[in-house]
ZADRENNU-364853 format. One record per residue (C-alpha): x negated, z, y; residue in three letters; residue number from 1. Coordinates in steps of 0.25 Angstrom, whole numbers. Example, Ala and Ser with C-alpha at 12.3 -4.5 7.8 and 13.67 -1.06 7.14 Angstrom:
<rs>
-49 31 -18 Ala 1
-55 29 -4 Ser 2
</rs>
This chain:
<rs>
-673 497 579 Unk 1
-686 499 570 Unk 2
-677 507 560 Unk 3
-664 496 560 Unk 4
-677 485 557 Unk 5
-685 495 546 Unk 6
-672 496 539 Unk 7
-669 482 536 Unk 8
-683 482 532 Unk 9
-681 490 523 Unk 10
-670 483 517 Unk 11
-670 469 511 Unk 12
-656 466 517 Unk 13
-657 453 506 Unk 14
-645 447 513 Unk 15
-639 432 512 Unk 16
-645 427 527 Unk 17
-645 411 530 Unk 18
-630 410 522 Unk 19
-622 396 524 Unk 20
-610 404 529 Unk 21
-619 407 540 Unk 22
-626 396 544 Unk 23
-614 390 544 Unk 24
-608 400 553 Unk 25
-619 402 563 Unk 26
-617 385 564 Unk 27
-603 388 570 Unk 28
-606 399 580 Unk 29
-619 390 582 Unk 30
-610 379 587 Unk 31
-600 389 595 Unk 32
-612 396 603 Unk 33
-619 385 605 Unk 34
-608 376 611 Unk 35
-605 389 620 Unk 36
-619 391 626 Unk 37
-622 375 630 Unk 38
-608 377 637 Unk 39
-610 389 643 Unk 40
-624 388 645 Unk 41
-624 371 653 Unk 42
-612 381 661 Unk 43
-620 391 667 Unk 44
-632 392 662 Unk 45
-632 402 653 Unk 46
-630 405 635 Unk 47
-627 416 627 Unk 48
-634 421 616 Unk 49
-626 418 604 Unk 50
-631 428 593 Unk 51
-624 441 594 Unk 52
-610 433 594 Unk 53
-614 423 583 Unk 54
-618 439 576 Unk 55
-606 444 577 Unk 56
-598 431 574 Unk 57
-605 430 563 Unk 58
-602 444 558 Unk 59
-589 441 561 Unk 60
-587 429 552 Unk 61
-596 433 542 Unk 62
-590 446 539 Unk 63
-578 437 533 Unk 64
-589 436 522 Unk 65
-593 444 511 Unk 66
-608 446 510 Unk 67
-612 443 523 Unk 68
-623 451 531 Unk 69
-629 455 542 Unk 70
-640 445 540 Unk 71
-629 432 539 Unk 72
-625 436 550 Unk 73
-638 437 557 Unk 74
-641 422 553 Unk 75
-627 417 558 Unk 76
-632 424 574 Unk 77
-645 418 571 Unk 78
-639 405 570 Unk 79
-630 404 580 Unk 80
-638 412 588 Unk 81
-648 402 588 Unk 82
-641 388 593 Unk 83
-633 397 603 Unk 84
-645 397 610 Unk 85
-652 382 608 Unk 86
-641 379 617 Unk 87
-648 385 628 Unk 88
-655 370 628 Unk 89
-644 366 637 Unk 90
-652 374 648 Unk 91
-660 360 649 Unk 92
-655 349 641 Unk 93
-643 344 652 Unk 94
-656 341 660 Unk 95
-657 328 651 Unk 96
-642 324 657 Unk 97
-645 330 672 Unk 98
-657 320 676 Unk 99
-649 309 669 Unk 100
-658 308 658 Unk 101
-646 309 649 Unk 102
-633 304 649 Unk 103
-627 314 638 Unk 104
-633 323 627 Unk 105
-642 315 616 Unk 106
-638 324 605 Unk 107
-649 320 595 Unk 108
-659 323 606 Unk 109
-651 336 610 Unk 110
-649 341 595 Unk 111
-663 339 592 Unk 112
-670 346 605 Unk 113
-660 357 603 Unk 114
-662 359 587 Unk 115
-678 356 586 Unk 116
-683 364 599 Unk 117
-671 377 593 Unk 118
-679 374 580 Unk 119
-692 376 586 Unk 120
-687 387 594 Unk 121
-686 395 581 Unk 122
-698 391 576 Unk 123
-706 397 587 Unk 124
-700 410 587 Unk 125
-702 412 571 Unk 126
-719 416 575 Unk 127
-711 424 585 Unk 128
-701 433 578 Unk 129
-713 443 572 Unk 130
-720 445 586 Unk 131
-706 446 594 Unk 132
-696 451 584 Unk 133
-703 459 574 Unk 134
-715 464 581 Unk 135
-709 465 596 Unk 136
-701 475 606 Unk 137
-692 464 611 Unk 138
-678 468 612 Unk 139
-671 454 610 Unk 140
-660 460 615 Unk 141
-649 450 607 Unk 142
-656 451 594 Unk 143
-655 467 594 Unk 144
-639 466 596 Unk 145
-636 455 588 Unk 146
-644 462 578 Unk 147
-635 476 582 Unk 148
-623 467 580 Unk 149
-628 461 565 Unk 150
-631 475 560 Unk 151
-618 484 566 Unk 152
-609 472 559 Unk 153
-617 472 546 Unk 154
-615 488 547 Unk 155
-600 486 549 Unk 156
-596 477 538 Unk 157
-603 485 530 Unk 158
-596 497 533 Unk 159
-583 489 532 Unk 160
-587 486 519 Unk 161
-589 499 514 Unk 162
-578 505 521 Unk 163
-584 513 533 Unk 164
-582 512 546 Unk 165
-594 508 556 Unk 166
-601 520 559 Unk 167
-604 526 572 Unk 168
-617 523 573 Unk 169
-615 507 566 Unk 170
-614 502 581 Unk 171
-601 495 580 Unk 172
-596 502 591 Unk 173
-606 501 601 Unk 174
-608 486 599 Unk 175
-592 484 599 Unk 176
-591 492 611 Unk 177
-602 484 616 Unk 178
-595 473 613 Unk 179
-583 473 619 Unk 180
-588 478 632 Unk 181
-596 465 634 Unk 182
-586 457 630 Unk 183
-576 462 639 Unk 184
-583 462 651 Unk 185
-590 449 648 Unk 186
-576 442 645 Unk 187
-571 450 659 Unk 188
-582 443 666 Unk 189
-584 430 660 Unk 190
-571 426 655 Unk 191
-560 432 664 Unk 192
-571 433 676 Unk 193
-566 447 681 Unk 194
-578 453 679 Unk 195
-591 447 686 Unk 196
-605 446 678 Unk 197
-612 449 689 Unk 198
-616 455 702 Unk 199
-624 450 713 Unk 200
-627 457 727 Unk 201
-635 447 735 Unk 202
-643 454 747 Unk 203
-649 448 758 Unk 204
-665 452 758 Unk 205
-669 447 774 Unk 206
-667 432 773 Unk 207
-667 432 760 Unk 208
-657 435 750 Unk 209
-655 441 734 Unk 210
-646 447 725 Unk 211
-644 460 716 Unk 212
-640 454 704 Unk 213
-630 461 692 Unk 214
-625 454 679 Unk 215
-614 460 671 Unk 216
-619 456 657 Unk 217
-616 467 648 Unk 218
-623 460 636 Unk 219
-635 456 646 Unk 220
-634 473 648 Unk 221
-635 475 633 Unk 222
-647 464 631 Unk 223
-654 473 642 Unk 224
-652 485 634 Unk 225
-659 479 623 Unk 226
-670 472 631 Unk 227
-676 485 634 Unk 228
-681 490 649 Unk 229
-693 482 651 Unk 230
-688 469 650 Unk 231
-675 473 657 Unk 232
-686 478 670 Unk 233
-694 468 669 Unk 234
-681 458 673 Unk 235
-677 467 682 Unk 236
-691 465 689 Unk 237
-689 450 688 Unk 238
-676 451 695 Unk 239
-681 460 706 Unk 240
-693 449 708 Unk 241
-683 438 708 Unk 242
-673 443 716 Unk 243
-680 456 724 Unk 244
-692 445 727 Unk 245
-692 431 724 Unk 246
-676 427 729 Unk 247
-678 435 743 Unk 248
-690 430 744 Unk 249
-686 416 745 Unk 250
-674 417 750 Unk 251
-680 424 763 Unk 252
-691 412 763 Unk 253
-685 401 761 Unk 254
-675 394 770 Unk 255
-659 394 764 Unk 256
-653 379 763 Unk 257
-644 376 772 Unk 258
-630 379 767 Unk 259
-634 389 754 Unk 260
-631 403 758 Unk 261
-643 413 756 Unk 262
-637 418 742 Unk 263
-636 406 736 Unk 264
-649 402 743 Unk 265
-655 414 735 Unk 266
-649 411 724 Unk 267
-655 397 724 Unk 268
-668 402 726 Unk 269
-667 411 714 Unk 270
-664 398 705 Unk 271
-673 388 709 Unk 272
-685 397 715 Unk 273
-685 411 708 Unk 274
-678 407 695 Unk 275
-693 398 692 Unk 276
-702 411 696 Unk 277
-694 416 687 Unk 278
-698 405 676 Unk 279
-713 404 681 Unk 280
-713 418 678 Unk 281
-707 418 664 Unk 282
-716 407 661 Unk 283
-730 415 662 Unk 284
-721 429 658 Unk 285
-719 418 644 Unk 286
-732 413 643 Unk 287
-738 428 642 Unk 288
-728 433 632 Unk 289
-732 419 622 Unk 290
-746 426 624 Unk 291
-741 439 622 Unk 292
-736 433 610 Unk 293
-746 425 603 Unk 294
-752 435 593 Unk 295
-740 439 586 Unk 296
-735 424 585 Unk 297
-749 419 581 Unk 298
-748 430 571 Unk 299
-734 426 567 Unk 300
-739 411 565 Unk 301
-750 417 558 Unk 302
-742 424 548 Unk 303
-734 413 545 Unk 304
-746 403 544 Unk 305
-750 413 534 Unk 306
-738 410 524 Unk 307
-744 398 521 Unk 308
-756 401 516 Unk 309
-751 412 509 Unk 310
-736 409 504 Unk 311
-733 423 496 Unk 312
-736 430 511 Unk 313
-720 428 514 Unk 314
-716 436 500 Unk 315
-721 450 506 Unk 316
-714 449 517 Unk 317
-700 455 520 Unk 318
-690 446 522 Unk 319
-687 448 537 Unk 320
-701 446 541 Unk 321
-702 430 535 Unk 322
-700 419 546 Unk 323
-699 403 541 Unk 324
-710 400 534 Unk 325
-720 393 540 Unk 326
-718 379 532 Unk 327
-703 381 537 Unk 328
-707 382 551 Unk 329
-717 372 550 Unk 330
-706 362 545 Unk 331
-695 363 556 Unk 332
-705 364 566 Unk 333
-709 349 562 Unk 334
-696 344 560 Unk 335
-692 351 575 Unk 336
-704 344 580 Unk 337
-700 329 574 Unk 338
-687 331 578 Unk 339
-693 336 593 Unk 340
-702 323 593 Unk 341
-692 312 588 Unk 342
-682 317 598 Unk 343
-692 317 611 Unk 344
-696 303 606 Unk 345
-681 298 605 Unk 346
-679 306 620 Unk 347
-691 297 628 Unk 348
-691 285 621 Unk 349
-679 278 627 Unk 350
-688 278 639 Unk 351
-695 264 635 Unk 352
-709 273 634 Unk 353
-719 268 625 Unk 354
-720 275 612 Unk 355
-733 283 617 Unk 356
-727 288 629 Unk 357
-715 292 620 Unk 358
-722 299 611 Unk 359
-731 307 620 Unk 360
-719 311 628 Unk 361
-714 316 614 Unk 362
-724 323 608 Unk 363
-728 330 622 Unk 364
-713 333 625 Unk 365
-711 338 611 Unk 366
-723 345 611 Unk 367
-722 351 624 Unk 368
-709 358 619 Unk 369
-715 362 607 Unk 370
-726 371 614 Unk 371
-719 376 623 Unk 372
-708 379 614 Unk 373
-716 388 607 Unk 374
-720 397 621 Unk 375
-704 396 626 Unk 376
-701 402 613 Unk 377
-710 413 615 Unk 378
-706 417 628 Unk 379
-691 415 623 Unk 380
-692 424 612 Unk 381
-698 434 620 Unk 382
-687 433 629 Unk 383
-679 435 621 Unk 384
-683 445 615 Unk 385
-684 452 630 Unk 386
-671 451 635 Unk 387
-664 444 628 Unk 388
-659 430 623 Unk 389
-648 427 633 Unk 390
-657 433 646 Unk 391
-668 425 639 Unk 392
-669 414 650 Unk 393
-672 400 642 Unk 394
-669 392 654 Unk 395
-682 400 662 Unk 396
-689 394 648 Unk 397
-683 383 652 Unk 398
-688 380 665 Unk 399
-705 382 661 Unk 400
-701 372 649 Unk 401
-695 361 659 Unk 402
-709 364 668 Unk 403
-717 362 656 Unk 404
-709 351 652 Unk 405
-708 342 663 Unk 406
-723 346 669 Unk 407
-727 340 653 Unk 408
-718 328 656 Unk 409
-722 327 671 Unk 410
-736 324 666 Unk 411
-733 315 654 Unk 412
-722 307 663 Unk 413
-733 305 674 Unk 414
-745 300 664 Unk 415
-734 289 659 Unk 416
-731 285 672 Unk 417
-716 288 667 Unk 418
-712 294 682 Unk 419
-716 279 685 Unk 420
-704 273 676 Unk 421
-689 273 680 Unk 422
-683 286 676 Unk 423
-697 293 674 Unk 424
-694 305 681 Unk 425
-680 307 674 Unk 426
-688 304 660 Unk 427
-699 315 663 Unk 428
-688 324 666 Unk 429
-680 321 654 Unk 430
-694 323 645 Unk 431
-695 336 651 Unk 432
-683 341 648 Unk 433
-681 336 634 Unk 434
-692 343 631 Unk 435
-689 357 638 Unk 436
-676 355 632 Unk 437
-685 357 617 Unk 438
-691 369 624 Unk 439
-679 376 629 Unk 440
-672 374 615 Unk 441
-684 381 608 Unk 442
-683 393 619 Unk 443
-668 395 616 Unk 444
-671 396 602 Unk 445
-683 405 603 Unk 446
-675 413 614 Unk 447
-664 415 601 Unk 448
-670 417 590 Unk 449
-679 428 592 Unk 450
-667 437 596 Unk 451
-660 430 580 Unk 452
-674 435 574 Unk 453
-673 448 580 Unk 454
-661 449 575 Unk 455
-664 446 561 Unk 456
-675 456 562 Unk 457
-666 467 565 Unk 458
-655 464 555 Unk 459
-665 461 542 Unk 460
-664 445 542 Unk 461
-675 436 537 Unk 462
-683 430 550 Unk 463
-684 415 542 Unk 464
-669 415 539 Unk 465
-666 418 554 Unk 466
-675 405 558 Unk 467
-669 396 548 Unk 468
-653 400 555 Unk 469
-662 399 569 Unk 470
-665 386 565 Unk 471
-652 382 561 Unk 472
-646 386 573 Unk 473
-653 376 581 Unk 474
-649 365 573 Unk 475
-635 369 574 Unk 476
-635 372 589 Unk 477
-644 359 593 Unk 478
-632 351 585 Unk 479
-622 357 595 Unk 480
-629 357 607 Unk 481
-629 342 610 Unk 482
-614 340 608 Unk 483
-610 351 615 Unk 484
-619 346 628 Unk 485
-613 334 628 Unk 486
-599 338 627 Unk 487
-601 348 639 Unk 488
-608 336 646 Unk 489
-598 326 647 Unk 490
-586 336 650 Unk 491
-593 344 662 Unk 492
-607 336 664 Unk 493
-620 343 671 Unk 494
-624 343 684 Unk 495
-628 329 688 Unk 496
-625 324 675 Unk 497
-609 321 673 Unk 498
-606 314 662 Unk 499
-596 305 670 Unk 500
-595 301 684 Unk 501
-580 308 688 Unk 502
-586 323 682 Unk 503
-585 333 692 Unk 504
-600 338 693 Unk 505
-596 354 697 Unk 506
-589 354 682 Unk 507
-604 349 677 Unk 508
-611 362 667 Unk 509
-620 366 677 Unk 510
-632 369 665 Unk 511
-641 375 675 Unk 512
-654 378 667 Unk 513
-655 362 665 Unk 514
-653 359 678 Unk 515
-663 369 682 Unk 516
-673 364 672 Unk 517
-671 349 674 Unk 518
-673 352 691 Unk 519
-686 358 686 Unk 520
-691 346 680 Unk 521
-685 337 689 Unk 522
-694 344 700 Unk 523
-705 344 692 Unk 524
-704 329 690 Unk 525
-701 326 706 Unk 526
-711 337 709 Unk 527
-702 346 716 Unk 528
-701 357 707 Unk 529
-703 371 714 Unk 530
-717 375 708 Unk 531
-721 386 715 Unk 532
-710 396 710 Unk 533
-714 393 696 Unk 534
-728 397 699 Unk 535
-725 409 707 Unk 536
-716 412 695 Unk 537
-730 410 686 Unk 538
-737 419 697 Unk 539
-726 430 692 Unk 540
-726 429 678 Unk 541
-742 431 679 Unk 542
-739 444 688 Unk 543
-729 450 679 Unk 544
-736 448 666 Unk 545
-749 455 672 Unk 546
-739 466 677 Unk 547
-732 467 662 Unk 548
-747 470 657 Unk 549
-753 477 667 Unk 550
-739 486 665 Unk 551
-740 487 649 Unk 552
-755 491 650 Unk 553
-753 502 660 Unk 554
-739 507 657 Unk 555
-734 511 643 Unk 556
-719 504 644 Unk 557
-718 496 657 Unk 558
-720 480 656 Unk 559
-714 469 663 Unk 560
-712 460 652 Unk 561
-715 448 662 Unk 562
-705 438 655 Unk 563
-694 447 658 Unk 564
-698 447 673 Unk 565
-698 431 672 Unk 566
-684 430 665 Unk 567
-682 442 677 Unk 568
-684 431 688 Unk 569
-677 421 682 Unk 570
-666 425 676 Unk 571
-653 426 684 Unk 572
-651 439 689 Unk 573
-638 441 683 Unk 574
-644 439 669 Unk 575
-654 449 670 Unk 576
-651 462 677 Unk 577
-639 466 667 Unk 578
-651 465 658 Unk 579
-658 475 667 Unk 580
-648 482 668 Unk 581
-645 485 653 Unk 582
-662 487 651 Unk 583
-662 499 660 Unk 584
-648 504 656 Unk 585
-655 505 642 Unk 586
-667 511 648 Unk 587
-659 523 652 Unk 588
-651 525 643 Unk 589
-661 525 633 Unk 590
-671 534 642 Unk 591
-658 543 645 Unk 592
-657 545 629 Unk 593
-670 547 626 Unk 594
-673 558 636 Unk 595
-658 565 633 Unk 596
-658 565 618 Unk 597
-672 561 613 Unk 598
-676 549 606 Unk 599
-669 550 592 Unk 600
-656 553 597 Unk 601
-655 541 608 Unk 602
-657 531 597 Unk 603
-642 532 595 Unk 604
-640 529 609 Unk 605
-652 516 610 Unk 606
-645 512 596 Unk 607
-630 512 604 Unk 608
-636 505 616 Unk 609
-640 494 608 Unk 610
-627 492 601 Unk 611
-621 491 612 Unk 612
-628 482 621 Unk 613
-629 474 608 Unk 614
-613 474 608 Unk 615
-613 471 624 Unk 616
-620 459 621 Unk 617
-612 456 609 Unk 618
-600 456 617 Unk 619
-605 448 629 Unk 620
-610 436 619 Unk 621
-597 435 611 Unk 622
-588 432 624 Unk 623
-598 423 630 Unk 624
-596 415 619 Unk 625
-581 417 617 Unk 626
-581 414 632 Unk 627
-590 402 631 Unk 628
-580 394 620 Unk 629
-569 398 630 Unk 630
-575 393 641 Unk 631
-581 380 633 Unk 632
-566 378 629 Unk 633
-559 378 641 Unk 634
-568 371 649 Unk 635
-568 359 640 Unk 636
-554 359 639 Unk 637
-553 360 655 Unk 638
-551 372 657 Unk 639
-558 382 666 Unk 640
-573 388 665 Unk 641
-567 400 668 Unk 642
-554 400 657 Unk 643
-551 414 655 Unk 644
-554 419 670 Unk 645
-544 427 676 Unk 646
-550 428 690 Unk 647
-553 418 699 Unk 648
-567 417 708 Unk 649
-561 426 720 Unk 650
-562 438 711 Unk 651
-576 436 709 Unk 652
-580 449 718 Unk 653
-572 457 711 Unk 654
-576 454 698 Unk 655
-591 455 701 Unk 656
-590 470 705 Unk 657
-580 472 691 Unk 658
-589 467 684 Unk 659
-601 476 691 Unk 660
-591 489 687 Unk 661
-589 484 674 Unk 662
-603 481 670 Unk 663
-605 496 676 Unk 664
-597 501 667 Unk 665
-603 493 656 Unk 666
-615 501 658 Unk 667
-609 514 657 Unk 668
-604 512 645 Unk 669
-616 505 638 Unk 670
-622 519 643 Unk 671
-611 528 637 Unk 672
-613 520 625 Unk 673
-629 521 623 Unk 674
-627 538 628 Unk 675
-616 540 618 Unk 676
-627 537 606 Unk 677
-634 552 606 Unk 678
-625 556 594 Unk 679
-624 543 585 Unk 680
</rs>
């Protein structure tokens, strides 16, 4: 990797970077994939990461053109990237319209909280990028393939163009054949459901109950590649204290409801006790990595507050090593900020408050999410940069912002005597979540933009370029996103909020993060919120972040990078062990190399492997979102959820054990591919 980022040091690489033709192109795919995501993600929880296809889309339509490059290219992902993933707002947002609050999306209000806290997002992470991009070890597991991708196309055209054929070391193959194979069991799986995604064997421990949980995730396989061994272990250890500890524990203690078998009693448990250990957990794992943190980003800040006492500092620079200028950054974060404070002010004052009380619920609110947007875009950025940006888990963010929020909020309402007035409860909540609304759209942006950056950094783009497309992309995104929530609210409605009174509620989007995080600040408003797990999940992230130091003090490789054993106990099991899986596959492979051939000639094979896991998630990504159009289509249309399934539930069994022998296989070959490397 050090030799790929000398050479494009070495060279000036003086391409056209921020062009129209690709601004205007990134505005489409930004449209397309950030429809896709609210749909998919108010469905079942869950988004895509929209970079590597928005890549290779833009390759492709951009190859039409003469002089384009691998830099125009990189903007276009970056763009596009970028507002695919402000959509992950809609993991709390629809709480507005689930206590009653509102009775349809205010798009002004909606557009605004999506575009300012994006904006602020970016802005946060630019004192960041030298820390964890240039200066760091992080694997950001997406920004190393979309890079992969940017570079192997760049290498094909150019080969086209001089009439060679893609050499066999160009990586074409690997990251085709790493393509195709994701996106044919991906669209075996998810489209004609004849494969299952996962496997799930639950055993009976006493009284009690667990699980031994698989996914089948061939892409999530390929991140864990990249991710490295330490991260993919320290999940692993997260999964056996969640599931070897926790969910046994209070299965066995606790009494089962009457009626709720005791898996789906264990499964209960898992959600609403373990799930915020889990987030108590990553709360102090989050805090600790900011402190970690903080010399290189006050020496980041540092050397930008240099620029302006002396302005010919930037000249000797290299290109790729300016961010936004200070007076730029200075600029959008005041326009952000107004546009923040005028919006919360519109929000509370149809209350009939006096203008005091309005304003201090403002600036508190607003200032409230500006703090600790700047710590959530630390720990995002980390995350990121650890497993991942589609195993990063923004709704775990999501819940310490919407405690934070409605604790401020909590306090606030009582010294007004607001709980007092008719409806005070439901306005407190609706404070809380408006503002942990801002928060969460600063986390998904710095969850994003870090892997863009990283990116960047590996293909030769100019940082300052990359934040102005980053910044567009939120405008872009946050124009969409309030349109498109309305439309999918009054067809299907949400979960105690149905636009009409003859809806059928099981057809209503399920968006389960908001619903979690609105419960949360509903019980902390009737005080009937479950403290104590949180603070056991504290307790633990104190544990593990002396064990991680106590560990790199003693050892010479082994951590516990303590945030990845949060994300561990809170992340659905299914999310995280193909990550484990493909962490360890590595490992081995890479060990088995190194002892068999030596150093210098197992590179081929570490070069192969990271090909193709790029290509596995390469493939993976560009049918989720083929798939997610389709499904939007037919659903809205009429059809089925399900419209190109050939199987119907009763073949559910037998798709979970295919899908087992396929993944298998899978694995095999990712192995044969990596071991046929020796003589590249």
């Amino acid at each position: 990797m050090k030799q790929e980022e000398n050479e494009f040091m070495r060279h000036e690489l003086r391409l056209p970077e921020l062009t129209v033709r690709g601004m205007i192109l990134g505005a489409i795919l930004t449209v397309i994939f950030t429809a896709s995501n609210v749909y998919l993600g108010l469905k079942v929880g869950l988004t895509f990461s929209s970079a590597i296809p928005a890549a290779v889309i833009s390759m492709a339509v951009l190859k039409m053109a003469k002089n384009s490059n691998i830099l125009e290219n990189n903007m276009v992902q970056t763009q596009a990237s970028a507002a695919g993933t402000l959509s992950a707002i809609i993991f709390i947002i629809p709480g507005m319209l689930m206590i009653g609050y509102w009775q349809g999306f205010e798009f002004w209000q909606t557009l605004l909280v999506s575009a300012c806290g994006g904006c602020l997002g970016v802005l946060f992470t630019i004192p960041l990028r030298r820390a964890m991009v240039v200066h760091s070890d992080l694997a950001y597991p997406e920004g190393v393939a979309a890079a992969e991708i940017l570079k192997v196309g760049s290498q094909s055209r150019k080969d086209a163009k001089e009439g060679k054929e893609s050499g066999e070391g160009s990586g074409v193959k690997e990251i085709a054949s790493g393509g195709i194979l994701a996106g044919i069991i991906a669209f075996c799986s998810n489209a004609l459901q004849v494969l299952g995604s996962q496997f799930s064997l639950w055993i009976p421990v006493g009284r009690g109950m667990t699980q031994l949980p698989l996914g089948y995730s061939t892409a999530l396989v390929g991140a864990g590649y990249l991710i490295g061994i330490a991260a993919g272990l320290a999940m692993l250890v997260g999964i056996l204290i969640a599931w070897a500890g926790f969910v046994p524990y209070y299965t066995i203690t606790s009494a089962v409801p009457d009626g709720m078998t005791l898996q789906k009693f264990a499964g209960s448990v898992y959600q609403e006790r373990v799930r915020l250990i889990g987030a108590g957990a990553m709360g102090v794992a989050a805090v600790w990595t900011l402190i970690m943190l903080a010399r290189p980003v006050i020496d980041g800040v540092k050397e930008s507050l240099a620029v302006l006492h002396t302005p010919d500092a930037e000249k000797g620079k290299h290109r790729m090593d300016i961010d936004m200028s200070i007076q730029s950054v200075a600029m959008v974060f005041c326009l952000t900020v107004a546009g923040l404070l005028g919006i919360f002010y519109a929000f509370v004052s149809p209350e009939g408050l006096p203008v005091s009380e309005n304003l201090t619920f403002t600036f508190v609110g607003v200032g409230v999410a500006v703090l600790m947007g700047f710590f959530v875009a630390a720990a995002c950025a980390y995350m990121a940069g650890l497993v991942g940006t589609s195993s990063s888990p923004i709704s775990g963010i999501g819940i310490l912002a919407i405690i934070v929020a409605s604790l401020v909020m909590y306090a606030l309402c009582s010294s007004f005597g607001i709980f007092a007035l008719p409806g005070g409860e439901k306005f407190a909540t609706a404070t809380a979540i408006f503002t942990t609304s801002i928060i969460v759209a600063i986390a998904c942006i710095s969850n994003d933009n870090m892997q863009d950056l990283k990116t960047g950094y590996l293909v030769g783009a100019t940082p300052w370029r990359q934040q102005v497309a980053l910044l567009l992309g939120c405008v872009v995104g946050a124009l969409v996103i309030a349109p498109v929530l309305n439309l999918l609210y009054q067809a299907y409605g949400f979960p105690g909020a149905l636009p009409r009174p003859d809806m059928d509620p099981s057809q209503a989007l399920a968006a389960p993060q908001a619903a979690l995080m609105t419960t949360i600040a509903q019980g902390i408003f009737s005080s009937t919120l479950a403290w104590n797990y949180i603070y056991i999940g504290l307790g633990l992230g104190v544990v593990l972040v002396i064990v991680d130091q106590v560990l790199k003090r003693n050892t010479r490789s082994l951590c516990l990078p303590p945030l990845a054993v949060g994300m561990g106990i809170y992340l659905p099991p299914s999310v995280q062990t193909p990550l484990v899986v493909g962490a360890v596959l590595g490992y081995f492979l890479r060990r088995h190399m190194t002892q068999k051939w030596g150093e210098e000639k197992a590179k081929a094979g570490f070069r192969r492997g990271t090909l193709f896991a790029s290509g596995l998630i390469v493939g993976e990504s560009i049918v989720g979102v083929v798939l997610a159009g389709v499904i939007v289509a037919s659903v809205t249309n009429g059809g089925s959820e399900a419209p190109l399934a050939i199987v119907g539930k009763d073949f559910a069994d037998t798709a979970e054990y295919l899908g087992l022998a396929v993944f298998a296989a899978a694995l095999v070959i990712f192995s044969k591919v990596v071991l046929s490397g020796k003589n590249d």
